[in-house]
C-alpha positions as CSV (number, residue, x, y, z in Angstrom):
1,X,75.2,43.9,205.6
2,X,72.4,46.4,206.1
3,X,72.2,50.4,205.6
4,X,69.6,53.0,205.5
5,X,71.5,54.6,202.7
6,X,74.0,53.3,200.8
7,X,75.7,56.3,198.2
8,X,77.6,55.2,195.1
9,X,80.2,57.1,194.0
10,X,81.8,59.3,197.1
11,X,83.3,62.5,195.0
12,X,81.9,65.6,195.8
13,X,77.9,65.1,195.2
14,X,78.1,62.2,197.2
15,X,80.6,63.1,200.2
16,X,77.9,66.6,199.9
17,X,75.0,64.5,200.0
18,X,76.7,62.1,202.5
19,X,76.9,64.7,205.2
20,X,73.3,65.4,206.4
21,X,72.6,62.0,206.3
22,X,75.9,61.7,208.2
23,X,74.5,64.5,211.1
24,X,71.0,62.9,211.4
25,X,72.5,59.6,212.2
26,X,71.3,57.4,209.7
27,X,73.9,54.6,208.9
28,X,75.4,55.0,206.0
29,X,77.9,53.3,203.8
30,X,79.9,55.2,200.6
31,X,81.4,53.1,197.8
32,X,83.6,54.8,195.7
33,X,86.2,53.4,192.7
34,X,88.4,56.6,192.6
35,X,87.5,57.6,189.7
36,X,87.0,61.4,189.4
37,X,85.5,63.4,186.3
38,X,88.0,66.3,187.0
39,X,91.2,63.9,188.0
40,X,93.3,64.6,184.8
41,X,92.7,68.6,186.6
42,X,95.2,70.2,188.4
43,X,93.7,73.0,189.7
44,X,90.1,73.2,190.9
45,X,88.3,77.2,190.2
46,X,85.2,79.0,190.9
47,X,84.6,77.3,193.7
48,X,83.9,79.8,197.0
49,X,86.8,79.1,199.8
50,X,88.3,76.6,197.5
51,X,89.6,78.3,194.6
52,X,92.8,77.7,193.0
53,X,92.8,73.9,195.4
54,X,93.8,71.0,193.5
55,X,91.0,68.7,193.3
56,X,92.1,65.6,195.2
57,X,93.0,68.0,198.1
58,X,89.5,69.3,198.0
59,X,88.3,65.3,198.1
60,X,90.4,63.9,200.4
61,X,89.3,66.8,202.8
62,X,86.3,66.6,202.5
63,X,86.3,62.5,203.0
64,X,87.8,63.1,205.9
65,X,85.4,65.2,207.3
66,X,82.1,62.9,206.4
67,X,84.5,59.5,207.8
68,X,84.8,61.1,211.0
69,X,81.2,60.2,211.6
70,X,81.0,57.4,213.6
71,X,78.2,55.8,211.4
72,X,79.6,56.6,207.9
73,X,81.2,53.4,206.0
74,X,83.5,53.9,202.9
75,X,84.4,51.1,200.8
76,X,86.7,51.4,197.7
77,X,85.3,49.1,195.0
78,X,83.3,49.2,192.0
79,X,79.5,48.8,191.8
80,X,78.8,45.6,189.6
81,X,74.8,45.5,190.0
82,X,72.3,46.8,191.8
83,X,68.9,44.8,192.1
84,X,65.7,45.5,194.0
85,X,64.4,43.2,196.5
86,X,61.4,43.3,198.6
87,X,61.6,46.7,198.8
88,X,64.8,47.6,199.3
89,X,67.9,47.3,196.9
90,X,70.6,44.5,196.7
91,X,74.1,46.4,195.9
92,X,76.9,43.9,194.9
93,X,80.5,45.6,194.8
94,X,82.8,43.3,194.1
95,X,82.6,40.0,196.0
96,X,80.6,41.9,198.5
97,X,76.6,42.1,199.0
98,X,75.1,45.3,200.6
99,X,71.1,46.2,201.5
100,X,69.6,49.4,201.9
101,X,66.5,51.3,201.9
102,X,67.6,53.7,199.9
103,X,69.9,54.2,197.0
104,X,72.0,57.7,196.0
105,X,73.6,57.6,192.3
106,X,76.9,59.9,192.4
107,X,79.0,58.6,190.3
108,X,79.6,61.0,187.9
109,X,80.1,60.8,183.9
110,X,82.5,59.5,181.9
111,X,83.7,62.4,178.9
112,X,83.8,60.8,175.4
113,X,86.1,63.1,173.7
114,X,86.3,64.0,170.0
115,X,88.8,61.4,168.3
116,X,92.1,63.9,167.7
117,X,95.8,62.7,168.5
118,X,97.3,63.9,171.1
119,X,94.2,65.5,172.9
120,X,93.6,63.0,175.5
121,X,97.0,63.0,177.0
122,X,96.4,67.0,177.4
123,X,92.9,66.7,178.5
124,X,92.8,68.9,181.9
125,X,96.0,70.5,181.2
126,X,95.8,72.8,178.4
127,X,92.6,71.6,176.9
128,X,89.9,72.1,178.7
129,X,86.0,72.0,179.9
130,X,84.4,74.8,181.3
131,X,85.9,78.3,180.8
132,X,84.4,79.4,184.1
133,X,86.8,76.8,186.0
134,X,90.3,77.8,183.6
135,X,89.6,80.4,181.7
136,X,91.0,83.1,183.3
137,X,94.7,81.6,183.6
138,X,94.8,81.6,180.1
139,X,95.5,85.4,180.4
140,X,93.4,86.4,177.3
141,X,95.5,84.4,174.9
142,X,94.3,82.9,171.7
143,X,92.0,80.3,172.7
144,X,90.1,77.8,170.6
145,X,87.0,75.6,170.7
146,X,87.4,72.2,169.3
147,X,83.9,71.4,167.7
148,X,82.1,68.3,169.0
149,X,78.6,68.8,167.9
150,X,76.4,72.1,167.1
151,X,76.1,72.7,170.9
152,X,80.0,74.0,170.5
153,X,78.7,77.1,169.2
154,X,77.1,77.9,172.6
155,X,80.2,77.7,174.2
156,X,82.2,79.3,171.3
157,X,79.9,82.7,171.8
158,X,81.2,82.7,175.4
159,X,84.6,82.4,174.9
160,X,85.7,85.7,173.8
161,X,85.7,86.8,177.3
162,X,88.3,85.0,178.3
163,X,90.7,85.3,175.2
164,X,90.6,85.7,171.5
165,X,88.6,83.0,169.7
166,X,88.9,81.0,167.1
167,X,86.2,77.9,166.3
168,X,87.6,75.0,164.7
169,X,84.9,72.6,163.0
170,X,87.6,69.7,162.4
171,X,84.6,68.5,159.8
172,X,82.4,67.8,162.6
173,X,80.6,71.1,161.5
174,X,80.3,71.9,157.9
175,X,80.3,75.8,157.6
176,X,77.1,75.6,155.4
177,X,74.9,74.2,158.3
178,X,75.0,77.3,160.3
179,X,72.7,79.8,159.7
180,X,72.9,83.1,158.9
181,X,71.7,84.3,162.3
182,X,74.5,82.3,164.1
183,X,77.2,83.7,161.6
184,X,76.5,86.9,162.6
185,X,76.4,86.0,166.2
186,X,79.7,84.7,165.3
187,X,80.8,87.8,163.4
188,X,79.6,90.2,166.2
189,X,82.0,88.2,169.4
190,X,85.1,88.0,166.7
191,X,85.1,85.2,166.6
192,X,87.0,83.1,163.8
193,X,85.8,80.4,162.0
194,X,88.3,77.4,161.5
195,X,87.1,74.7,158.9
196,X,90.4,72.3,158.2
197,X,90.5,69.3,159.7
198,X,92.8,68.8,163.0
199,X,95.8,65.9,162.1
200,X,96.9,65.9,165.7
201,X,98.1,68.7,168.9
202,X,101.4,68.9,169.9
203,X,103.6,70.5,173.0
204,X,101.5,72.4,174.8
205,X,98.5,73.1,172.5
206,X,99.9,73.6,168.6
207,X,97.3,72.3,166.6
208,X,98.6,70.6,163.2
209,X,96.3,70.6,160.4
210,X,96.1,68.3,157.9
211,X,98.0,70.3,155.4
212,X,100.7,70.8,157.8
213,X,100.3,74.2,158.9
214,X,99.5,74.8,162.4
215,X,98.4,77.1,164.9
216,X,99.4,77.9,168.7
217,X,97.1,78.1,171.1
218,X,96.8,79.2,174.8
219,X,94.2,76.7,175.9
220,X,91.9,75.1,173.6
221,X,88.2,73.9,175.5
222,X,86.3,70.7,174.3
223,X,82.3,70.6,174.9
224,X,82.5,66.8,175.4
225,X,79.6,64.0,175.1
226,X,78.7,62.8,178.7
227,X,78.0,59.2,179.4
228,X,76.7,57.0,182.3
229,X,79.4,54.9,183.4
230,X,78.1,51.7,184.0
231,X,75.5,49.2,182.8
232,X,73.9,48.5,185.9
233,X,72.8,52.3,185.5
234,X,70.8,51.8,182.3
235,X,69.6,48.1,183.6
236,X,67.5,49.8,186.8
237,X,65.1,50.8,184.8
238,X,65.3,54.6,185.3
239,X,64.2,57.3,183.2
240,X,67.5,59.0,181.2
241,X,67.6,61.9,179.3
242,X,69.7,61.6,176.1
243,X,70.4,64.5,173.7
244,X,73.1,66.4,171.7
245,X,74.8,67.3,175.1
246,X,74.8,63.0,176.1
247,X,72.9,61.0,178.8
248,X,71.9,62.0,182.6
249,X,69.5,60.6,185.1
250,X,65.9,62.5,185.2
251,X,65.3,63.4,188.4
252,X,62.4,65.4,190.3
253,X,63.3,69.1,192.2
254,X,64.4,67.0,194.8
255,X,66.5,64.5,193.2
256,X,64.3,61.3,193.3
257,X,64.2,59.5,190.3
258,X,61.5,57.6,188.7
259,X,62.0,54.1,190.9
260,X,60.9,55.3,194.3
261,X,64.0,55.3,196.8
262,X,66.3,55.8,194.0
263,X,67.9,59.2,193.9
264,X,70.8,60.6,192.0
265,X,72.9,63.7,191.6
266,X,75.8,65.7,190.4
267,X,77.2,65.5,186.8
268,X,74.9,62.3,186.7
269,X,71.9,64.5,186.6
270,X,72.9,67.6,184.1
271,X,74.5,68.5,181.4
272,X,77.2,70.6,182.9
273,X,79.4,70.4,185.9
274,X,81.6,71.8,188.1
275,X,82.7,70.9,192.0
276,X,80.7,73.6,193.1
277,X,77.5,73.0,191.6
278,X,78.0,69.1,192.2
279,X,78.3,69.8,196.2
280,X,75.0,72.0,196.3
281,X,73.3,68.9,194.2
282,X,74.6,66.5,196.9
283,X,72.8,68.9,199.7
284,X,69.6,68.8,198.4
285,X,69.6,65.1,197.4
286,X,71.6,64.1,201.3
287,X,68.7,66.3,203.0
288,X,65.3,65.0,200.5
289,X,66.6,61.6,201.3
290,X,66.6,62.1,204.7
291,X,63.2,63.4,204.8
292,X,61.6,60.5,202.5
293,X,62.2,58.6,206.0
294,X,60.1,60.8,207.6
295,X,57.1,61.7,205.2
């Protein structure tokens, strides 16, 4: 079964970049495993026309607006491998084969989150990602941030906007290792430093520490590690970028990877991410892989 483009993963980058590609007729088929970064969200923010939408209404809308092109496909499987062949590239999904000229990566990061009981099961609820998405519903309430490497402290400096702040290191920071710059910087946003280690988070967000005291908190937000989801990723060959903030896909200004008719975008390609940055990513990359059939 043959496609000019065939887009893996069909959340918001890809349904984005799906929809040029969609309008200048190319035939295009979508696979998608439902399986949404922001899922465990209930409410998607800072988004323009969108805001305050729970996320799976803003997806299934805006699947329904790309399927209604007569030569958009959608298949809901998982990508198993993806081999090049002659030129193009071999998808397998599931039992199924798939060629196309061209290949888009969307399918979004998986968040490795610091090892504390009880923090998955509230992870989108009242612990959190990105201030700029739930901050403000916290009401300027006490608000923490949960250390998971020293690029927490970028996000701890923001945080006083949206509530008072305390910084909890849980021992994944020892106090000594920052600076005397960043203390101050610290000192200046009052911002309180935490250093007992976290036993577990209870009802809402009450933090137990290990000595049994414990602290309410409003919302507590989580700078997580970000990983590729799959093997077949990491077995194409491409060129990844791995630092403190995890892995993404290197890409050029217009979302081409190394391996020519290979593009990617999304969370897959930076180290934050939000629905509304994701859709602009999947605009660029739907219209620069339109025009690589051209030039």
């Amino acid at each position: 079964m043959n496609y000019e483009v065939i887009i893996i993963g069909g959340s918001y980058a890809g349904l984005s970049a799906a929809l040029p590609l969609a309008r200048a007729r190319r035939q295009i088929l979508i696979i998608d495993a439902g399986q949404r970064r922001n899922r465990f969200a209930k409410y998607s923010h800072n988004f323009l026309t969108q805001d305050g939408i729970a996320p799976d209404v803003i997806a299934e809308k805006a699947r329904s607006q790309v399927e209604k092109y007569s030569n958009v496909s959608w298949l809901s499987e998982t990508v198993t491998d993806v081999k090049a062949i002659d030129g193009q590239y071999l998808v397998i999904a599931g039992r199924q084969q798939f060629q196309a000229e061209k290949i888009i990566i969307a399918t979004g990061v998986k968040d490795e989150l610091p090892l504390v009981e009880g923090l998955a099961e509230r992870w989108g609820k009242s612990i959190h990602h990105c201030p700029y998405c739930d901050g403000y519903e916290l009401n300027m309430g006490e608000v923490g941030i949960l250390a998971s490497g020293m690029h927490s402290l970028h996000q701890a400096l923001m945080l006083p906007d949206w509530g008072k702040t305390t910084l909890f290191l849980n021992n994944t920071i020892k106090i000594e290792q920052l600076d005397n710059m960043l203390l101050e910087k610290l000192s200046k946003r009052q911002i309180t430093i935490e250093s007992r280690k976290i036993a577990r988070i209870e009802n809402h967000c009450d933090l137990v520490f290990i000595d049994g005291n414990h602290t309410t908190l409003s919302g507590l937000f989580v700078s997580t590690i970000t990983r590729l989801q799959a093997n077949w990723i990491r077995n194409l060959g491409l060129d990844i970028d791995i630092n403190e903030y995890g892995e993404a896909i290197k890409t050029s200004p217009v979302k081409e990877t190394n391996i020519k008719g290979i593009y990617a975008c999304g969370d897959i390609t930076r180290s934050g991410g939000s629905v509304a940055l994701s859709v602009g990513d999947g605009a660029m990359t739907g219209i620069a892989t339109h025009k690589s059939f051209i030039y």
